[in-house]
C-alpha angles and dihedrals in degrees: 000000000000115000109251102250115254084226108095088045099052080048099052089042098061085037083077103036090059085046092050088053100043091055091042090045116067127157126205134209124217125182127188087242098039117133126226086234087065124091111223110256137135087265104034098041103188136201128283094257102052087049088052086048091047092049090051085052099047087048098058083054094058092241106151137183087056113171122191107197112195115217114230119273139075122295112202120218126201083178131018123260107260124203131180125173099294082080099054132126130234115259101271094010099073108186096237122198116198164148106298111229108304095353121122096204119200125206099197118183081205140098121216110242116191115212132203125221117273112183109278093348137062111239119208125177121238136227100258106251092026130103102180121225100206125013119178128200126211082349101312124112111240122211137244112241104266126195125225117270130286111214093160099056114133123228124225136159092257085045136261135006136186098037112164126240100251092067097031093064085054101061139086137180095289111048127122122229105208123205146144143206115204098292109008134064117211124201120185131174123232112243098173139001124212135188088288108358156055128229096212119205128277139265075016103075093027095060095054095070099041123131147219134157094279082069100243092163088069087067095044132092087272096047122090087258090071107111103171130276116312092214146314117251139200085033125190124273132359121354129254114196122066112249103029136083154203140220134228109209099186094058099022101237134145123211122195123184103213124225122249105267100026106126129272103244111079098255111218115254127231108221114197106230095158119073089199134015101202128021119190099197116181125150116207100271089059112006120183103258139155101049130128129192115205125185099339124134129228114204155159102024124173123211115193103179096099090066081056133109084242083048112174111317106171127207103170141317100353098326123119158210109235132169152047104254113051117108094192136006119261107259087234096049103241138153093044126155109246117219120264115260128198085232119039125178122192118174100358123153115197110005136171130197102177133188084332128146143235116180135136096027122140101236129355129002112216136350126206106186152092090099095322103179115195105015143171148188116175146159089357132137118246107185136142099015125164092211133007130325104222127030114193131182128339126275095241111098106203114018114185100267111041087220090078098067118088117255133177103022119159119193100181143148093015122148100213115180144145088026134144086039089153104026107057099198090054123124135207090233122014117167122179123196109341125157096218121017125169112195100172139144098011124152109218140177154124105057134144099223136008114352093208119017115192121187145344145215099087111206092338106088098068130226108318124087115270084196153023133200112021113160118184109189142174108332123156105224119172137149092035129141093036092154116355114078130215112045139085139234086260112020120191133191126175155036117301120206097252119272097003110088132057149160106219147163092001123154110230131179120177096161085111100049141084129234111345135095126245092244125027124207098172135183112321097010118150151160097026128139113213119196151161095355111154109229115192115170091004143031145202135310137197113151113155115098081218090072123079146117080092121146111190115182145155110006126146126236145173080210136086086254089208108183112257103224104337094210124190091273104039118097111201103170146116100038137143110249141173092016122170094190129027118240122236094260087061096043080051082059100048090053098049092052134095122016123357109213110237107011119155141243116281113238124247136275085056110217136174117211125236100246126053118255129288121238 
């Protein structure tokens, strides 16, 4: 009797397995002018929101492999997006939204205005109860009137003294006097004006002088670092200079003086109304997790804390002094404001932001913290940023569950540029205490202070390490610290877990800058291996006796290269100093850093491994 044949059955078999993945696989379809009544499909794109609402659904289900793919054009956000881990993925079935084939979305916290000749001047009505911050026209950011410098401006507890008429007649209640002092960039409002003088707002112009044992107060508006006030912004009546404007908040009005050369027709103008445009927001029983973002653009942010009493109080890189009731800073630091940022994830587990862009936002461009577990950002476009691109951990060492602190997190292949425009302090990557941390492969310049910032705490967290893994590799960093002082192309704080963290086979060039150091050890640094950097206009510091267990070999520089305080534990030889030329190791160096055109993706769950990178 012949055997059945096995056959019917294979066939039947895969017969199920393409049904089961049809009904686990679903793709969805979002247009900027979707509608929540539409249902998603090729031919009926819907909004954002009906497609959030969709993916809950088709999780409760148990559907996974669920892509959302975004249609070109600009959606427009009163309020950001907000997930929590109802909208999670599966592990290895992230629920990915992204570009549809060929599209460049745009998520824009703006609304288009469009503005009449007036004169001279372009005229554009205002939101009632709203003075914009930053305002951009046919995609380029537009500045608020400014007057000429004060050098001369006296400093007293109520603000500033001795101004001269000529920028006192251009003031109102409302303007922001702008200064700095090495590290840090101060913003107060102007709360009254005097015959020669302005009251600024508190805590504002309290918390810039305050004091603790690292000595802030020498870098603030009463240290010896004080040099006047670089200028006053959002100034009375009619503006100047081309390419800047003024509000009128009692009619609501905006006036904007073009530029020669800017067309003839009244563009319209995007005015920022939203402050972010996503929030991921787990805690640690549910965090969001299992997400990716791919190709889609996050633009047009506005960030109104600097008109506030609290104003812009900056402590470093993006962190700030906030807050009416301190009589002194922390020595370590802690308990800062960070910046806000267009995309912000707390508690996230897994997460993927791929070949996406942040560009034209009024402060910082994206924030993984709050405890953020297996994270990336990778092949994405950081540019005309008010603060910094790339946000990374919290500036508390050892919170009280370890879970909290922010662990796996990979920043690679980004191209961040033209950043901290506004904020002077800000930086394109700062990261605070992170227990594994890849920087690696980044192209970064033009910035007016630090270009990576790693760590915090200074010599306040005693002597255990506050991290663990931090690899800095690679990275190709040029034209940084053109108008801060202080800091360094790469910047480092804290004790590293031994053998496990290293900046190493970076491309620097500091020949551009002003005062910083190529690489930066700073204060309680300790436990780094620093090796094969090219420095070119600049070397390396590490001057605390409080730093030490660094090994530092092997590195290549145009400069003397002279040790910093060479200290019982730092190795600082052998190195390649005083070249002329650089050998071909070091050429081999130059080429590998910075962005490597198409990488991919890296794979969730994101992890960094414990030692540094061969090679």
């Amino acid at each position: 009797m012949p055997k059945p044949s096995r056959l019917p059955r294979i066939g039947l078999a895969l017969a199920g397995l393409l049904l089961a993945s049809s009904l686990c696989a679903q793709t969805l379809h979002v247009a900027s002018d979707g509608t929540d009544q539409a249902d998603c499909s090729a031919t009926a794109p819907c909004s954002l929101q009906a497609a959030q609402a969709k993916v809950r659904a088709l999780r409760r289900q148990g559907r996974e492999g669920i892509e959302v793919q975004l249609g070109d054009g600009i959606y427009r956000l009163r309020e950001p997006l907000r997930f929590d881990a109802a909208d999670s993925g599966a592990p290895g079935h992230p629920v990915r939204w992204r570009a549809a084939p060929g599209a460049q979305p745009v998520l824009a916290g703006s609304q288009s205005v469009q503005g009449r000749r007036d004169g001279a001047l372009w005229s554009f009505v205002l939101p009632p109860d709203d003075e914009p911050t930053s305002i951009w026209m046919d995609g380029q950011r537009r500045w608020p009137s400014r007057t000429t410098a004060c050098p001369h401006c006296v400093v007293d507890a109520k603000g500033l003294a001795k101004l001269p008429p000529t920028i006192l007649r251009q003031l109102k209640v409302g303007s922001l006097a702008v200064l700095h002092a090495r590290w840090r960039d101060f913003r107060c409002r102007v709360i009254a004006i005097g015959t020669d003088r302005v009251d600024l707002a508190q805590p504002c112009w309290r918390n810039t002088t305050l004091d603790s044992r690292n000595d802030w107060a020498l870098a603030s508006p009463v240290g010896k670092y004080y040099g006047g006030v670089d200028w006053f912004e959002n100034l009375a009546g009619d503006p100047v200079a081309p390419g800047s404007y003024t509000v009128d908040a009692t009619r609501h009005v905006l006036r904007y003086r073009p530029l020669p050369g800017e067309k003839a027709g009244v563009p319209a103008m995007e005015l920022p109304l939203a402050e972010q445009l996503l929030r991921l927001e787990g805690t640690r029983a549910a965090p969001v997790h299992d997400l990716v973002f791919d190709g889609i653009g996050f633009a047009y942010t506005a960030w109104r804390k600097p008109m506030s009493n609290d104003g812009y109080v900056s402590l470093q890189a993006g962190y700030l002094v906030d807050g009416a009731n301190r009589s002194a800073l922390p020595d370590n630091g802690e308990g800062m404001t960070r910046i806000a940022s267009a995309v912000d994830v707390e508690a996230g587990r897994d997460i993927l932001f791929d070949h996406d862009r942040f560009e034209h936002l009024a402060a910082g461009g994206i924030a993984l913290a709050g405890g953020t577990h297996g994270a990336a950002v990778t092949n994405s476009r950081f540019a005309d940023l008010g603060g910094g691109g790339v946000f990374v951990g919290d500036t508390e060492a050892h919170p009280a569950d370890a879970a909290d602190k922010t662990a796996d997190i990979v920043v690679a292949d980004n191209l961040i540029d033209h950043v901290a425009l506004a904020y002077r302090d800000n930086v394109a990557i700062m990261a605070g205490f992170v227990n594994g941390l890849e920087i690696a492969h980044n192209t970064v310049g033009d910035l007016p202070y630090s270009g990576i910032s790693m760590g915090w705490g200074w010599n306040y967290e005693g002597d255990t390490p506050v991290e663990s893994s931090i690899h800095i590799v690679a990275n190709r960093i040029g034209r940084v610290m053109q108008q801060l002082a202080d800091g360094g192309a790469i910047y480092t704080q804290g004790q590293s877990t031994p053998g496990t963290s290293c900046v190493v086979r970076n491309a620097i060039d500091m020949r551009h800058g002003r005062e910083g150091n190529g690489i930066y050890l700073d204060e309680h640094t300790v436990d780094f291996d620093v090796e094969r950097n090219v420095v070119l206009g600049s070397w390396v510091s590490a001057w605390a006796k409080w730093s030490g267990k660094l090994r530092i070999v092997d590195n290549w520089t145009d400069t003397a290269g002279k040790p910093h305080h060479p200290g019982p534990t730092k190795v600082w030889a052998p190195n390649f100093t005083g070249l002329k030329t650089l050998p071909p190791a070091a050429l081999a160096v130059q080429r590998a850093s910075g962005v490597r055109e198409g990488q991919a993706a890296p794979a969730l769950p994101i992890r960094v491994s414990a030692a540094c990178p061969a090679g």
